[in-house]
C-alpha positions in Angstrom: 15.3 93.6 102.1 13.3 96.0 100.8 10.4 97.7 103.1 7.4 100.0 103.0 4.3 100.5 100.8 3.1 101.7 97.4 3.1 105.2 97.4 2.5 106.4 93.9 -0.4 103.5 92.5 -2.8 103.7 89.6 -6.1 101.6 89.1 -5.3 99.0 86.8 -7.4 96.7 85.4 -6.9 93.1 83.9 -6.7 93.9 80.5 -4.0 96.8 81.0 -1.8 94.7 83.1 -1.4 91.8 80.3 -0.8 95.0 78.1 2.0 96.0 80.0 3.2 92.5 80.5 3.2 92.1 77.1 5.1 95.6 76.5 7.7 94.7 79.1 8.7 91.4 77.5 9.6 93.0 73.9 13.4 92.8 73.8 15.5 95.6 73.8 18.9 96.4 73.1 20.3 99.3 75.2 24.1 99.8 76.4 24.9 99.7 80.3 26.9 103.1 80.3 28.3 101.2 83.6 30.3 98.0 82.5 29.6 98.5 78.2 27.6 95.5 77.8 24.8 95.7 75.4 21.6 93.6 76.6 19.5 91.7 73.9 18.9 88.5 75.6 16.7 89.5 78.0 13.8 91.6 78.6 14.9 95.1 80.3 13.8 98.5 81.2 16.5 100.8 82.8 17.0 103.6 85.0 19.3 106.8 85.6 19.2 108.4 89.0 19.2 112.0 89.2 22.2 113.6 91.2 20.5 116.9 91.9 23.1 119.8 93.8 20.9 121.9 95.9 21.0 124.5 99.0 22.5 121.6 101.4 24.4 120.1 98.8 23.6 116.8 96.3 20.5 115.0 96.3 18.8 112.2 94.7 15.5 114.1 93.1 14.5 111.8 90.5 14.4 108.7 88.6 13.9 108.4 84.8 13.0 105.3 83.6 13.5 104.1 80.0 10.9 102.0 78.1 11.4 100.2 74.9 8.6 101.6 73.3 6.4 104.8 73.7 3.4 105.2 75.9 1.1 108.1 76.1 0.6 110.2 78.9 -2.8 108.3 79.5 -1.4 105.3 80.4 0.9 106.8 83.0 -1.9 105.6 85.1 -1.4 102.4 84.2 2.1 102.4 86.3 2.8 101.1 89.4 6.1 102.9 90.3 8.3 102.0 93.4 11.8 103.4 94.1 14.3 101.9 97.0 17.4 103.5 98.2 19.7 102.2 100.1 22.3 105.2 101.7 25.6 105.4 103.3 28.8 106.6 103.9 31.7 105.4 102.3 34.0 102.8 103.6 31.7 102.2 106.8 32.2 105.5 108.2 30.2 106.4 111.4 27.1 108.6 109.6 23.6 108.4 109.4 22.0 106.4 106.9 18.7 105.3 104.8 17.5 101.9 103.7 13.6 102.2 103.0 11.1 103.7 99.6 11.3 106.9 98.6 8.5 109.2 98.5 7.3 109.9 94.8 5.9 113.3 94.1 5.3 112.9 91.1 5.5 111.6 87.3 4.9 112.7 83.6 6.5 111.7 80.2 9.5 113.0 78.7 10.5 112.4 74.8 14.3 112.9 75.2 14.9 112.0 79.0 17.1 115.4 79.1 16.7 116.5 82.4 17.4 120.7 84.0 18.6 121.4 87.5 16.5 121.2 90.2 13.7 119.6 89.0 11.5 121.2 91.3 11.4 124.5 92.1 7.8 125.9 91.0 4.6 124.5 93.3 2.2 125.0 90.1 2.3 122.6 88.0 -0.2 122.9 85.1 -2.0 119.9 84.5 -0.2 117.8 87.0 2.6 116.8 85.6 6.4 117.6 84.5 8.7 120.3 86.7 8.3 123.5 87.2 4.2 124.2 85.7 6.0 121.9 82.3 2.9 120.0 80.9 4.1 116.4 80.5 4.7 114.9 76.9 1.9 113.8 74.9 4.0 110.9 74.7 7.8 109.2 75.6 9.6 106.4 76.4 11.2 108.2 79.6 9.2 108.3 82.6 10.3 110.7 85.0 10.1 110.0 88.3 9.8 113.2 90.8 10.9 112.0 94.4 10.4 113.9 97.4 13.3 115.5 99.0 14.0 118.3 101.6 16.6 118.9 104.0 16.6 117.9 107.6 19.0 118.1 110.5 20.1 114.3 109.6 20.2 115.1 106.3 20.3 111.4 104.8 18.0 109.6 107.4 14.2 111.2 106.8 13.7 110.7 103.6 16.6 109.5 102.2 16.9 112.0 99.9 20.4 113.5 100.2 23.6 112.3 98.8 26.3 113.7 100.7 27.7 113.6 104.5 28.9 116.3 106.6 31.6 115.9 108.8 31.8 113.2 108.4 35.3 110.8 109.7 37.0 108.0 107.2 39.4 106.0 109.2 42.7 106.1 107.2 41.4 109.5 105.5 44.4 111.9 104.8 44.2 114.3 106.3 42.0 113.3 109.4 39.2 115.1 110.7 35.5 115.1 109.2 34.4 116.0 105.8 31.8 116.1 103.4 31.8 112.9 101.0 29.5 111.8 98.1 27.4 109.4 99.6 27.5 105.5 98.2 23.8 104.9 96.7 22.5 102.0 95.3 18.9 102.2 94.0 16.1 99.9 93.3 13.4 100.5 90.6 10.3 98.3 90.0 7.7 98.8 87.7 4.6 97.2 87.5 6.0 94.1 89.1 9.5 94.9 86.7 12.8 95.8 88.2 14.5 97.9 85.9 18.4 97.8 85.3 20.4 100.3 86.6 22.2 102.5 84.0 24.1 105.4 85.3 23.7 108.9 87.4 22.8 112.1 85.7 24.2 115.2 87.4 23.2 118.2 85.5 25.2 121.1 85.7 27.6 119.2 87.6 28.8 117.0 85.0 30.0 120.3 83.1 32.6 121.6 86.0 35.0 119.1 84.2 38.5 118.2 85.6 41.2 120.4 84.0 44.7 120.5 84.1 46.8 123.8 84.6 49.1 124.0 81.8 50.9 126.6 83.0 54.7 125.9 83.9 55.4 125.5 87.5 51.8 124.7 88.3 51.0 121.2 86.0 50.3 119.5 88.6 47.1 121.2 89.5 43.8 120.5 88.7 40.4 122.3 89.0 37.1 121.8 88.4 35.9 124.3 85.6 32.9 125.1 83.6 32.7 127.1 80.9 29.0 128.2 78.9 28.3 127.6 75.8 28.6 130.3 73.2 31.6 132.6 72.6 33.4 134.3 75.3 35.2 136.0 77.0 33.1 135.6 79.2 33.6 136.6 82.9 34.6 134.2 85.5 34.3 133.5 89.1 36.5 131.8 91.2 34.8 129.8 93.7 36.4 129.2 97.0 34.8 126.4 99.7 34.7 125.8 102.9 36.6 123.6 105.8 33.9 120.7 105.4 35.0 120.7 101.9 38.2 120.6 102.1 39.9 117.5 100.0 40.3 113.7 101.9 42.1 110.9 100.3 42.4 107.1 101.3 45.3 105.4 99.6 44.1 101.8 100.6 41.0 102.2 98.3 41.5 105.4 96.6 38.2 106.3 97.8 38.3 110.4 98.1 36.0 113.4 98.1 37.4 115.5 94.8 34.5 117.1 93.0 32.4 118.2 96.7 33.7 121.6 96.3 31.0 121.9 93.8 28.4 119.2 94.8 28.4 120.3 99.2 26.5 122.9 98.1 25.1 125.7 95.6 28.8 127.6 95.7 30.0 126.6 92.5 26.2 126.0 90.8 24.6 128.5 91.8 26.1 131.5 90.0 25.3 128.8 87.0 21.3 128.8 87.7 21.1 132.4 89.9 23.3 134.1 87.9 22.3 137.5 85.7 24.5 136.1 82.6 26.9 133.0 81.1 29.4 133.0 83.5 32.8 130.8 83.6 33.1 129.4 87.1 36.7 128.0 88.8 36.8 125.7 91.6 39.7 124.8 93.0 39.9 122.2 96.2 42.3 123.0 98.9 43.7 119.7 100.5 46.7 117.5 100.5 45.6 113.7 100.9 46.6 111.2 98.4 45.2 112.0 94.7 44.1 115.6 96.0 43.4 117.5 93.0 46.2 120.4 94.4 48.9 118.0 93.3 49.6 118.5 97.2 50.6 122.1 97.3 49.5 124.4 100.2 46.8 126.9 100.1 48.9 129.9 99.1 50.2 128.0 96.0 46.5 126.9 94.5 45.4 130.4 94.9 48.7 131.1 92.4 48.0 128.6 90.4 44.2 129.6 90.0 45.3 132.5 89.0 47.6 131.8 86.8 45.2 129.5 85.3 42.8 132.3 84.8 45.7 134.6 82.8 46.0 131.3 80.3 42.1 131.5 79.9 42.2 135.2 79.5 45.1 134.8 76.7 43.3 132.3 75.3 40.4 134.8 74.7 37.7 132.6 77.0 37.7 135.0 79.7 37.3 138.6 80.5 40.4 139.9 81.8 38.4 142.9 83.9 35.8 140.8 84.9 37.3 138.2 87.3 35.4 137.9 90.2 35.9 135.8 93.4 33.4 134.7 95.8 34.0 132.1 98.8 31.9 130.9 101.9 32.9 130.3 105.9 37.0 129.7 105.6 36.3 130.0 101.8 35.5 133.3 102.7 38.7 134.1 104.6 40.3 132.5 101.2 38.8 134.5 98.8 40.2 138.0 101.2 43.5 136.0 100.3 43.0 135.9 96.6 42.3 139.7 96.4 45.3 140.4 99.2 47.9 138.2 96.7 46.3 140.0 93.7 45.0 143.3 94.2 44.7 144.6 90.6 43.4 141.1 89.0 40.0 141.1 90.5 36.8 143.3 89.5 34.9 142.7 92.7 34.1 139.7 95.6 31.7 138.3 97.4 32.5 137.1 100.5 29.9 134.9 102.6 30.1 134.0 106.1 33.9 134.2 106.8 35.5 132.9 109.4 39.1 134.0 110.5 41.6 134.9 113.4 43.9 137.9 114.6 44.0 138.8 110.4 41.0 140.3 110.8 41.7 142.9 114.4 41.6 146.2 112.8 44.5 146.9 115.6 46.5 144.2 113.3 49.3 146.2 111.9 49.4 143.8 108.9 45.9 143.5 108.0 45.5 147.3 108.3 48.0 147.4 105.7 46.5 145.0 103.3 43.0 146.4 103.2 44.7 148.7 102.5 45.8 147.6 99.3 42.2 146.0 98.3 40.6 149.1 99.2 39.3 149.7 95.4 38.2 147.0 95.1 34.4 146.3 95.5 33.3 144.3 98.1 30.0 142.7 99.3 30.4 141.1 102.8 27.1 138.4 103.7 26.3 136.8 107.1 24.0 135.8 109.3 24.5 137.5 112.9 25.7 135.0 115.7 25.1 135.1 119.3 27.5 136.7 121.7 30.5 134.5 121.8 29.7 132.5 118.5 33.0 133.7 116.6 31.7 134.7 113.2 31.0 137.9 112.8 34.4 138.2 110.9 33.0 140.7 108.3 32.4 143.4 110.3 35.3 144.6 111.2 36.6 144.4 107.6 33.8 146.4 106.9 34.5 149.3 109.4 37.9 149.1 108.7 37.1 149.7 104.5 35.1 151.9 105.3 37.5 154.2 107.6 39.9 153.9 104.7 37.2 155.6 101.9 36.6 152.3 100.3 35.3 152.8 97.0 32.7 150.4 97.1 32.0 148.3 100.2 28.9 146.4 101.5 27.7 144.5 104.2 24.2 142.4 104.7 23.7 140.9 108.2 20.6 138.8 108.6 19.2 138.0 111.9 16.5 135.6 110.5 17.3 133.5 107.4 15.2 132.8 104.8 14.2 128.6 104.0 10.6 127.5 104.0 9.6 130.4 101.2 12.1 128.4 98.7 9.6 127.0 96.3 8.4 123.0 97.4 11.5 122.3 99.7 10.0 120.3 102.5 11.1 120.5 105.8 10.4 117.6 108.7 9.0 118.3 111.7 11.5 119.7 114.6 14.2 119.0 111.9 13.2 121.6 109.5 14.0 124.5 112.2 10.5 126.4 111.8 11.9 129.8 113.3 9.8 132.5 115.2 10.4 135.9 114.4 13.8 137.5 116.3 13.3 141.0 118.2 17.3 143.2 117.3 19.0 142.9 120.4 17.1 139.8 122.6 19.1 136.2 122.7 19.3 133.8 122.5 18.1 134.1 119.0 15.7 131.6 118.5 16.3 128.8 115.6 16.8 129.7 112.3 13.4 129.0 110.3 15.3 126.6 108.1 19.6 125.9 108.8 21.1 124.3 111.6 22.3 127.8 112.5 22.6 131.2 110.9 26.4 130.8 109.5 24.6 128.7 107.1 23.8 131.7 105.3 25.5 130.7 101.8 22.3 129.6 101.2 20.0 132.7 100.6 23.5 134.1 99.3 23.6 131.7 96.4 20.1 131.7 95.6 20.8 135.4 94.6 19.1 136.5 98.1 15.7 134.5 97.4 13.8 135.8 100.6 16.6 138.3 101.9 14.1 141.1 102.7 14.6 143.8 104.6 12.5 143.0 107.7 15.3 139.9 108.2 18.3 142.5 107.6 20.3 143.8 110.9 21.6 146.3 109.6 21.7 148.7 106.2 19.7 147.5 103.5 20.1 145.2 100.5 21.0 148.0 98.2 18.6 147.4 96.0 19.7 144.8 94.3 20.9 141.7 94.1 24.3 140.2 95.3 25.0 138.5 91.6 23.4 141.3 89.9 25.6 143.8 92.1 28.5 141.7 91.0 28.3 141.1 87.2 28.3 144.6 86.8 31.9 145.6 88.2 34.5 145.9 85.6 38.0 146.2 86.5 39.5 149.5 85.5 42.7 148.2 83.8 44.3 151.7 83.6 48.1 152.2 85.1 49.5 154.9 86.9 51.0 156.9 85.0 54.5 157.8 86.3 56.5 161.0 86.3 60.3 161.1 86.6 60.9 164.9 86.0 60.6 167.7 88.8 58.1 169.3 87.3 54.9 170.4 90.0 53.1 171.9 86.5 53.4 168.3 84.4 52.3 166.4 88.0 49.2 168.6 88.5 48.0 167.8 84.7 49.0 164.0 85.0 46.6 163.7 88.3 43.6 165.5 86.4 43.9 162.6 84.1 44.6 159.7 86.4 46.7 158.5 89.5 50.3 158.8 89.5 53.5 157.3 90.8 56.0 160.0 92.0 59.5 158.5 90.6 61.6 162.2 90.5 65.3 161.0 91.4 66.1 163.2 94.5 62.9 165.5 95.3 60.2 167.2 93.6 59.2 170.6 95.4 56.0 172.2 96.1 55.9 175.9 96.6 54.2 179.1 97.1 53.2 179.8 93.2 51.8 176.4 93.0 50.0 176.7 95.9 47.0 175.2 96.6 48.6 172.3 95.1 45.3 169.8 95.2 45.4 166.0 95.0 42.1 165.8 93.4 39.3 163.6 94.8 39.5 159.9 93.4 42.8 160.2 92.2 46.1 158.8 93.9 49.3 159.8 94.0 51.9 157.5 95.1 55.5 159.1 96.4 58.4 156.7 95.2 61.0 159.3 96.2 60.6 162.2 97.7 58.3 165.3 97.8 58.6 168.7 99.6 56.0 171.2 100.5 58.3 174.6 100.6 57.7 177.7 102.7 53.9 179.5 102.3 53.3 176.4 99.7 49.7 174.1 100.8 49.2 170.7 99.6 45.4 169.7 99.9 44.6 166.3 99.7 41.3 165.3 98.5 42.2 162.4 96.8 44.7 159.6 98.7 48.8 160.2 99.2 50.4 156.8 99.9 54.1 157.4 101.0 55.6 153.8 100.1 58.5 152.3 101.3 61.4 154.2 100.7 60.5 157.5 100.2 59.7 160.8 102.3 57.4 163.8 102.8 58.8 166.9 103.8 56.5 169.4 105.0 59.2 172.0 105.0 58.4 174.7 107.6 57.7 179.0 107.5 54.1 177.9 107.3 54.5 175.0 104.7 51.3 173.3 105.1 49.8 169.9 104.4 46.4 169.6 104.4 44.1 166.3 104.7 40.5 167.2 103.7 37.2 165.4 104.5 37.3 161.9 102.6 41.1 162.6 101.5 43.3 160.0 102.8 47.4 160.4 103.5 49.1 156.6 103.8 52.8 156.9 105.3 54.2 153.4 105.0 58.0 155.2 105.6 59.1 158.8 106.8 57.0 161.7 106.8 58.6 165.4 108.9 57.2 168.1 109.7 59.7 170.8 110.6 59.1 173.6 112.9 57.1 176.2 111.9 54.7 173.8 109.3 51.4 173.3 109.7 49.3 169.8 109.5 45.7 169.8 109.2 44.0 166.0 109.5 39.9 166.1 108.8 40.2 163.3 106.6 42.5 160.0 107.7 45.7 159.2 108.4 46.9 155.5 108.2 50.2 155.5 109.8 52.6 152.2 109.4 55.4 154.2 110.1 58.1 157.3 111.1 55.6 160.6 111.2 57.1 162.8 113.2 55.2 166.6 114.4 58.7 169.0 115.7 58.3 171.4 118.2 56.3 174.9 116.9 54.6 172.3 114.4 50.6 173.5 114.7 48.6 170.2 114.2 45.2 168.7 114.3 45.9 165.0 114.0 42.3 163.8 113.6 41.6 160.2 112.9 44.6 158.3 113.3 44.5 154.5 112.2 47.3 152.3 113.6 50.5 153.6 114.1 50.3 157.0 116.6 52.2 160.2 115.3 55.2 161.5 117.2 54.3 164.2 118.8 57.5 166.3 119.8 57.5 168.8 122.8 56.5 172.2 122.3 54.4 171.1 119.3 50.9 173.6 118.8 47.9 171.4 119.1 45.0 173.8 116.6 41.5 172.8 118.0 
């Protein structure tokens, strides 16, 4: 039963109604894209819904209705236009719902019925009519019907504009637990007295993240949701990684599942698609292991492998940038994409990493995540959140940060808003207590008062994937927004797909001229030694040099690190004694992941950092200035010389 008034209703007068009377009974012959049938019998007009993916995921933001014969924009006042929706979950699952008429904002003419993303976005509107200040068609047979939308706490249930349920429970889900789930919609159109046939739903953008397979061996039975721009690539790519809510639930009874919200929950897979500073591939994989999950059933670990892999075939096949693979990722999305650069450290040009949640990984005092940040250390990094009250558990990022930071990251960021931008997004409507009006926040008081716009600040994807659309730098906690943009910021690291080179010969001369050049793996079988006439001996700044073997620093010899010198597993540093000295200096960085000795009578001097995973051992008459020591704490012997 359908209920409520007229909401968008023209004058008409007598004569114009047997006009459209008569224009409504001419018989057409269209095909239902739903069940093939092609309609000549009887007279129709039909309708596609518009599956709009927006801040708070998919919504329902227009109608267009197809005539069987032009009008002109004139006699778009001689429609009477009503739109019913009826909304709910699927299966009969415990949710909020709408049954009632939509709100219409708005109509003009359109001559093809194609239809852009977010329909409205721009409050002027020229003329009245079409989206975004677009002047309606002189004339069409598509009527486009703008419908008010917005997001609310209930999402669905004001104004029944949203088509997809949070958290939603299905009995006989697998796994359990709630979810976000395309919402079943079934809508009503009547015009002038007409109701017009139901034809299909148009999704733009969303319809191009097509359902591939992953060819590669060992991973064909993955599948992703992909798009890729139009034009000729490579063109660079970002891997977009979801969050819990999104997370993949299957029912085998009805095969009723929730593949595809990974990109219609909300802007993370879209956005770089309508934000973005240039054509962009995006990859969007769903973690999950219910019945038809797109993952073929395989755990987290091995769709980030075969996303990856995945990639390399795209890059082979010359439709993607090799040094311009990106990945991005929001709430445990965010913790996965960390994952993605930890498993590949030298695939990835840069991340963005929104609102992440995590556990003991992220303790600075982990020995394990020390170590892998580590390893992402050159890569850049922009970390985004909204700051939580004390005792909310998610201000993940921050302790990354720090951490990046101690280790001379080369490029690492981190935005923290304590007020999040909503109502200045162009006509999004907001409903009364619902909408979350916020006052302004004072650093430092709590509680913090309710976001203007989001149930709660970690729902700060949203200004992230609008490219930081009201992120200014009265709402910023700390730092600044770097003046620019996160997408902007992005697009414009390129991986540096240089190698180290390696040297296998002891030769101090041919090392010093290979690190001028680049870094350098130390591979000398037995030992490569430093001493007095190549002293100083200087690891330069920005350059490596990684000790495979071993490397000794003779008597009256100095080895200044400006650079980094990561001992790895295996090998050994021998700072040799009779004034042998090692010498860490301000921003240089010495990694000992095995054995480094310092015999009596050396000298160490820290005023740079030390990240210690192993043996480093200080001998009696050893002078030392230890410094900043991350982790693991040096072995001071007895009788050692602490220098002040």
């Amino acid at each position: 039963m359908r209920t409520g008034k007229v909401i968008f209703k023209k004058r008409l007068t007598i004569v114009l109604i047997l006009v459209m009377i008569v224009t409504l009974s001419t018989t057409i012959g269209l095909a239902d894209n739903n069940n093939g049938n092609v309609y000549d019998e009887e007279p129709l007009i039909f309708f596609d819904k518009v599956f709009d993916v927006l801040e708070w995921g998919g919504a329902i933001t227009a109608v267009i209705i197809e005539l069987d014969e032009p009008i002109t924009v004139d006699e778009l006042d001689n429609l009477d236009i009503e739109v019913f929706a009826v909304t709910g979950a699927p299966l009969g699952a415990v949710a909020d719902s709408f049954e009632g008429q939509r709100v219409v904002r708005d109509v003009f003419l359109s001559e093809t019925g194609a239809i852009e993303h977010t329909l409205i976005r721009n409050p002027v509107r020229p003329g009245g009519h079409g989206p975004a200040g677009t002047v309606s068609a002189e004339s069409g047979r598509f009527v486009v019907v703008e419908l008010r939308y917005g997001y609310s706490g209930t999402r669905i249930g004001v104004n029944g504009s949203s088509a997809v349920f949070g958290g939603i429970a299905i009995p006989g889900a697998v796994p359990g637990g709630g979810a976000t789930y395309i919402a079943e919609m079934d809508y009503t159109v009547i015009i002038n007295g007409v109701e017009a046939d139901f034809r299909s739903k148009i999704s733009p953008i969303f319809d191009d993240f097509i359902l591939v397979n992953n060819p590669v061996e060992g991973f064909t039975m993955q599948q992703y949701r992909l798009l890729v721009p139009d034009g000729e690539g490579p063109f660079p790519i970002v891997i977009w990684a979801h969050g819990a809510g999104e997370g993949f639930r299957g029912h085998a009874a009805t095969g009723v599942n929730n593949e595809g919200i990974q990109v219609a929950g909300n802007m993370g897979g879209i956005g770089w698609i309508v934000n973005g500073p240039e054509p962009t591939a995006v990859l969007a994989p769903q973690r999950g292991i219910g019945p038809g999950a797109p993952g073929g059933g395989a755990s987290p670990a091995a769709i980030r492998a075969g996303s990856v892999a995945y990639i390399q075939y795209l890059i082979e096949s010359g439709v993607v940038d090799a040094n311009r693979v990106y990945v991005s990722g929001v709430s445990a999305g965010g913790a996965e994409a960390k994952n993605y650069l930890l498993e590949n450290p030298e695939f990835f040009a840069g991340a963005f990493i929104i609102c992440q949640v995590g556990a003991a990984q992220n303790n600075p005092a982990n020995p394990v995540h020390v170590a892998n940040m580590e390893r992402i250390r050159h890569i850049p990094i922009w970390y985004f959140q909204g700051q939580m009250v004390p005792g909310h558990a998610h201000d993940f990022s921050t302790p990354q940060y720090n951490l990046l930071q101690s280790l001379n990251a080369d490029d690492v960021r981190l935005t923290i808003l304590y007020r999040i931008p909503g109502t200045e997004i162009p006509n999004i409507e907001f409903f009364g207590a619902e909408g979350f009006q916020g006052a302004s926040w004072q650093p430092g008081t709590f509680p913090i008062p309710a976001p203007e716009f989001y149930p709660d600040l970690h729902w700060s994807w949203i200004p992230a994937l609008n490219d930081g659309h009201g992120v200014t730098q009265d709402r910023i906690l700390n730092g600044s927004m770097y003046d620019t943009t996160f997408m902007t910021w992005l697009f414009e690291q390129v991986r540096d797909p240089s190698v180290p080179s390696e040297l296998n010969i002891a030769n101090p001369n041919q090392l010093r001229t290979l690190l001028e050049e680049g870094d350098v793996i130390l591979n000398v079988p037995g030992n490569l030694g430093i001493f007095v006439h190549h002293s100083p001996f200087i690891i330069p700044a920005g350059r490596t040099l990684y000790v495979q073997t071993s490397l000794n620093v003779h008597r009256d010899a100095e080895l200044i690190i400006e650079g980094r010198l990561v001992v790895l597993p295996g090998a050994r540093i021998n700072n040799q004694g009779n004034d042998s000295t090692i010498t860490i200096a301000q921003g240089g960085t010495l990694v000992n992941n095995n054995h480094i000795e310092n015999v009596s009578g050396s000298v160490i001097v820290n005023n740079g950092t030390i990240v210690n995973f192993a043996r480093f051992e200080i001998r009696a008459n050893t002078a030392f200035y230890a410094g900043n020591v991350l982790l693991t704490p040096l072995n001071v012997h007895r009788n050692a010389i602490p220098l002040n």
